[in-house]
NURO-197662 format. One line per 4 residues: number of its first residue (from 1); their letters; for each residue x, y, z of C-alpha. Coordinates in steps of 0.25 Angstrom, whole numbers. Layout:
REM NURO-197662
NUM = A = X:Y:Z  ...
REM end
This chain:
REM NURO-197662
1 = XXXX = -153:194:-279  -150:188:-264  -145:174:-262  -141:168:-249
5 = XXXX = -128:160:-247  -121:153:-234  -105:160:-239  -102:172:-245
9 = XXXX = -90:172:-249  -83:185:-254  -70:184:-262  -67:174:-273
13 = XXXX = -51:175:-270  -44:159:-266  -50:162:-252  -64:166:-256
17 = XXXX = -65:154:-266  -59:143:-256  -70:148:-245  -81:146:-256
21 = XXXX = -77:134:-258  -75:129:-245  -88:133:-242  -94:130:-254
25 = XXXX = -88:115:-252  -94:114:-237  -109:118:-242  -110:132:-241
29 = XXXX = -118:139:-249  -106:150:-252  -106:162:-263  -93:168:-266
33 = XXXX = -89:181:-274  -78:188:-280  -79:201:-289  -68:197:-297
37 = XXXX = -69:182:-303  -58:173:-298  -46:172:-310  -42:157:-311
41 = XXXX = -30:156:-322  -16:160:-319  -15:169:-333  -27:178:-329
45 = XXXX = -29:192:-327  -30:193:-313  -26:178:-308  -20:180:-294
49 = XXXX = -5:173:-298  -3:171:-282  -3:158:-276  -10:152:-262
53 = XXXX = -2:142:-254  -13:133:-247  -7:129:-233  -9:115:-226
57 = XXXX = -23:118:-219  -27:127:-231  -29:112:-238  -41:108:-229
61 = XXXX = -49:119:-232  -48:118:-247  -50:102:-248  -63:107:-239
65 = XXXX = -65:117:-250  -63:107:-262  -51:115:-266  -40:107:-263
69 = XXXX = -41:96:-273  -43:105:-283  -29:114:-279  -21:105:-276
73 = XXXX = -17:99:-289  -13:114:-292  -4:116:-279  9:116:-276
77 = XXXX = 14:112:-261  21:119:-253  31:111:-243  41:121:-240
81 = XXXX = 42:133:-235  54:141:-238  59:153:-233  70:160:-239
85 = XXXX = 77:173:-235  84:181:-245  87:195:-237  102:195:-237
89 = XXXX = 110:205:-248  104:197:-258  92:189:-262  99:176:-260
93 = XXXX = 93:166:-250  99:167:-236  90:158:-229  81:147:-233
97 = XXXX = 72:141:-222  61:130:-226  48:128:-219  45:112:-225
101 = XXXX = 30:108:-222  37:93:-220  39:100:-205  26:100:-201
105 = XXXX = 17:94:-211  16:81:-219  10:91:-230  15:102:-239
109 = XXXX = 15:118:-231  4:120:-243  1:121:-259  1:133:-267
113 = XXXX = -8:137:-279  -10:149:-288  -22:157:-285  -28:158:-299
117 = XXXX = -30:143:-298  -35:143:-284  -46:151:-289  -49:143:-301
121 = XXXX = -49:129:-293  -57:137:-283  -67:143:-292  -69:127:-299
125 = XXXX = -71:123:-285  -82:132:-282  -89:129:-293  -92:114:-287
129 = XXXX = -97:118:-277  -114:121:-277  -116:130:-267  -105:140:-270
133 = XXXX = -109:152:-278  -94:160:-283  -96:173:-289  -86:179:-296
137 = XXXX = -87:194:-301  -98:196:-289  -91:202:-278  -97:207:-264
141 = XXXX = -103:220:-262  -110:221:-246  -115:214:-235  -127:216:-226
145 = XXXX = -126:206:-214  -137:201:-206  -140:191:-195  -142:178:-204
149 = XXXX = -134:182:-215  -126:193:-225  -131:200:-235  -121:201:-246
153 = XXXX = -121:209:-259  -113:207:-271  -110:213:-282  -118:207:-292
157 = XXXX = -132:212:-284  -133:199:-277  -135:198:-263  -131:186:-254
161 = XXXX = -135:183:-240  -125:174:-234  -123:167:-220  -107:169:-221
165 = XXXX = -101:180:-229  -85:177:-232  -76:189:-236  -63:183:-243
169 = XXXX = -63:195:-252  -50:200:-251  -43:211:-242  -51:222:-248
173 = XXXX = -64:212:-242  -78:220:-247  -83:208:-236  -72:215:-226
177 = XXXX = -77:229:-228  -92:226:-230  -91:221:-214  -82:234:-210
181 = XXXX = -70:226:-206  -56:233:-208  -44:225:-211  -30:227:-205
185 = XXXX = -18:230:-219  -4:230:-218  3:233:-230  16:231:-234
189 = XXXX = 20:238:-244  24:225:-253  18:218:-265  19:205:-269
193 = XXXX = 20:198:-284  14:186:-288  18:177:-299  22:162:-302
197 = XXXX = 37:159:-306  43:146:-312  59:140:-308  68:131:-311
201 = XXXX = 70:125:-296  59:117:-291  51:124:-280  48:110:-272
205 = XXXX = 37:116:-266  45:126:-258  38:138:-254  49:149:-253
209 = XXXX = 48:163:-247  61:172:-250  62:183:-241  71:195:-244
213 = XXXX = 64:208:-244  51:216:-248  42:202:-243  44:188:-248
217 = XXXX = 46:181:-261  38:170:-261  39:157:-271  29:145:-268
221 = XXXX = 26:134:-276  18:131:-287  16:119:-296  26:120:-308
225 = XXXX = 23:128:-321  26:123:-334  37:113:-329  42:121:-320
229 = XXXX = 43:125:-306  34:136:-301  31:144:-289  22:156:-287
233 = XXXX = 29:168:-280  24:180:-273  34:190:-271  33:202:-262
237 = XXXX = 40:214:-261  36:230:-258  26:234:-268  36:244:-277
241 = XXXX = 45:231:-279  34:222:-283  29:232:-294  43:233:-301
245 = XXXX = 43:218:-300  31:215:-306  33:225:-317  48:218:-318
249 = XXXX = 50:211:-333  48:196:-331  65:194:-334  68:203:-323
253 = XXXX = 56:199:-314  61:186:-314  75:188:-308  70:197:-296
257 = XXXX = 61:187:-293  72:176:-294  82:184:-286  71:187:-276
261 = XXXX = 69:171:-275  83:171:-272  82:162:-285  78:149:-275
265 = XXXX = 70:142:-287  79:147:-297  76:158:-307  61:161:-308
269 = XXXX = 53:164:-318  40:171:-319  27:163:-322  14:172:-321
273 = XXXX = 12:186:-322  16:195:-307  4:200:-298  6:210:-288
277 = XXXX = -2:208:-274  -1:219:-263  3:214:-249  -4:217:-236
281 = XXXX = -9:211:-222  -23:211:-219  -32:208:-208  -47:208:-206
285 = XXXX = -51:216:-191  -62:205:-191  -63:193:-200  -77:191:-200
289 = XXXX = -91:200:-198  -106:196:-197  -109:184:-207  -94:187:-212
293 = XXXX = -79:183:-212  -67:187:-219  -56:177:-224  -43:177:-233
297 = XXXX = -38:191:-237  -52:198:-232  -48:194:-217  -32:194:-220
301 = XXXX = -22:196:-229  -7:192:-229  6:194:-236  8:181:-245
305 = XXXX = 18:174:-235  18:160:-230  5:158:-238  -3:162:-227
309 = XXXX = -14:170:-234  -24:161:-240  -23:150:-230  -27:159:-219
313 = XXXX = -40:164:-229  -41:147:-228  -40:146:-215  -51:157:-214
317 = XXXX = -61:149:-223  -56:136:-215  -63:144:-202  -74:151:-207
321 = XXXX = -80:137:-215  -77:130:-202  -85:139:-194  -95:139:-205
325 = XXXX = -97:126:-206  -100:126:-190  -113:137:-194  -115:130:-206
329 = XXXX = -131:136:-207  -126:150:-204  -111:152:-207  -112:168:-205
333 = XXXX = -113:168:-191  -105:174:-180  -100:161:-175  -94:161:-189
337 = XXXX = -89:175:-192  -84:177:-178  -76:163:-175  -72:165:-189
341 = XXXX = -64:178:-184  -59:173:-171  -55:159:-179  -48:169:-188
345 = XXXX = -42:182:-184  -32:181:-174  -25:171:-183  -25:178:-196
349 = XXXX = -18:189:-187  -10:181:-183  -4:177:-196  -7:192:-203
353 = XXXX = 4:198:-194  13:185:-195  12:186:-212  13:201:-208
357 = XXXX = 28:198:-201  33:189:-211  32:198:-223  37:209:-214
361 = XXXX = 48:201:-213  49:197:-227  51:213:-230  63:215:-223
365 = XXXX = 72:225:-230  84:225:-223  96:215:-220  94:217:-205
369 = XXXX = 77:212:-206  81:203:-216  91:196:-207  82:196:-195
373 = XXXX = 71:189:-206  80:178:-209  87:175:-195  70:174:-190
377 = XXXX = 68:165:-202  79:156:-198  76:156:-182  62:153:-186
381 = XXXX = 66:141:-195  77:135:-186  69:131:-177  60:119:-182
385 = XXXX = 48:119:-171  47:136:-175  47:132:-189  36:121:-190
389 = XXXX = 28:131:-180  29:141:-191  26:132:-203  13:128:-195
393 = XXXX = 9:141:-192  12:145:-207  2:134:-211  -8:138:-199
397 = XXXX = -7:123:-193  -7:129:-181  -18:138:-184  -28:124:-188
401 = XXXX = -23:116:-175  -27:126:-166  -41:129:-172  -43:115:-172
405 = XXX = -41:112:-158  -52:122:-154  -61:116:-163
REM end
């Protein structure tokens, strides 16, 4: 069986659904596929108990999408940004800095959702819209490229030629391999556990980073569970130290996490079961190849600080459907593929090696690096036109003003 499509897209992740429905929402004919079918309840086997953080230009390319009237009502904003180091003798915080959105924006830093319901309201979303065709348990097998199009095989026997193929299918990308192009991996040795927590003190939607050793332990807000307060948390630490926590009974799980909160909301309770993630940094050689482009974690991958992960996958989307819509009869051609590469790269290396740095930082062992760690923290902070420079970077203002004045 051979069908013909404008988009496909390769990878039902958040990142793969949000383009499907971008592009599904701006006319194109788009076909997306997944081997394994989204899970899109909280108390499923398999549900993906992380959160994403949407950051400020994040918004416009999922009201574009239709998306954000449907998450919204979900989300949880994020107006602070707090930093806490916690590397003295003991886990105690010693210094507490606060990056407050109020300083360069009207609006919130962002809004934080779990990623279970992303894909549910994603996957409801997708099926408003006619010309998008979203195939969960059908994953992609080949591709054969030609002048005028790709021929792409799946693993149900069908065969689609598309004009643009879109490989957001994870950092083990079969879209990556099928086009020969090797990915650069650091890894770190550390794991990270996810899981959700209730408390006693409100958050007030405060983002908070602790910082003592073995990688950050991150709380950020959520919308509060049965009454109460509630934040999701991702905690990262060396891999050993992270499977004896995650095998820790719950009584004895909940006062190390607390300790290793520095007990800033209080004693914390656990709220969903604990996933483990590996960490690693990743980068694509090339991010796009005939009548393709990578985007998210098959072009980059990042260790879970300052939420910076799934905004740059958007921030990929945002290029590539801009340049799209400029070749809107044929989007697979090379000014496509290649402008989105040079659009794309050098920023995404860019921010790979500063997330890089940061959780280097965060995995300082000893009380000399530690020290050093929070003397640059407060240095940083002190001085304000340093610190609204950095929160603009962190957001990827900066990023958007430049690309629109050469526009």
């Amino acid at each position: 069986m051979r069908e013909t499509t404008d988009i496909l897209i390769s990878g039902g992740g958040v990142a793969g659904l949000t383009a499907a429905c971008a592009f599904g929402s701006a006319g194109f004919r788009v076909i997306c596929v997944d081997p394994a079918p989204p899970v899109t309840a909280s108390d499923a086997d398999g549900a993906d108990l992380r959160t994403t953080a949407f950051l400020q230009p994040s918004i416009q390319v999922l009201e574009a999408a239709g998306l954000w009237t449907r998450l919204k009502p979900h989300a949880a904003a994020l107006q602070v940004m707090r930093i806490i180091d916690a590397g003295g003798e003991t886990p105690e915080a010693r210094l507490v800095k606060d990056f407050d959105a109020a300083d360069i924006s009207d609006a919130p830093f962002g809004w934080n959702l779990p990623n279970w319901l992303l894909r549910r309201e994603m996957v409801a979303r997708l099926a408003e819209l006619p010309t998008v065709s979203f195939r969960p348990g059908v994953g992609f097998t080949r591709m054969l490229v030609r002048d005028a199009e790709a021929l792409v095989s799946l693993s149900d026997g069908t065969q689609v030629a598309a004009k643009l193929v879109i490989g957001a299918d994870g950092r083990c990308s079969p879209v990556r391999e099928a086009l020969g192009i090797a990915a650069r991996t650091t890894r770190y040795g550390q794991k990270a556990l996810a899981f959700a927590v209730t408390h006693d003190v409100p958050h007030n939607n405060v983002s908070t980073e602790v910082h003592r050793s073995g990688g950050p332990f991150t709380l950020v807000p959520l919308p509060d569970r049965d009454g109460r307060p509630a934040s999701a948390v991702v905690w990262m630490e060396s891999g050993p130290e992270i499977m004896r926590l995650a095998d820790l009974p719950v009584p004895d799980f909940e006062a190390d996490m607390t300790a290793r909160s520095s007990g800033i909301l209080g004693p914390l309770t656990l709220a969903s079961r604990r996933s483990v993630w590996p960490i690693i940094s990743q980068i694509a050689d090339h991010l796009s190849g005939p009548r393709t482009v990578l985007m998210a974690e098959a072009a980059h991958v990042v260790p879970p600080i300052g939420a910076q992960g799934l905004n740059m996958s958007l921030a990929d989307l945002a290029a590539v459907l801009a340049l799209a819509e400029k070749h809107r009869t044929d989007p697979g051609v090379s000014e496509v593929t290649e402008a989105f590469h040079r659009a794309r790269h050098l920023e995404v290396q860019a921010r790979v090696t500063g997330i890089d740095l940061l959780n280097r930082a965060s995995m300082a062992e000893t009380p000399v690096l530690r020290d050093l760690r929070a003397k640059a923290l407060d240095a940083l902070y002190s001085a304000r036109p340093v610190r609204q420079t950095l929160m603009r970077a962190g957001l990827g203002v900066a990023r958007k003003r430049a690309t629109a004045a050469t526009d």
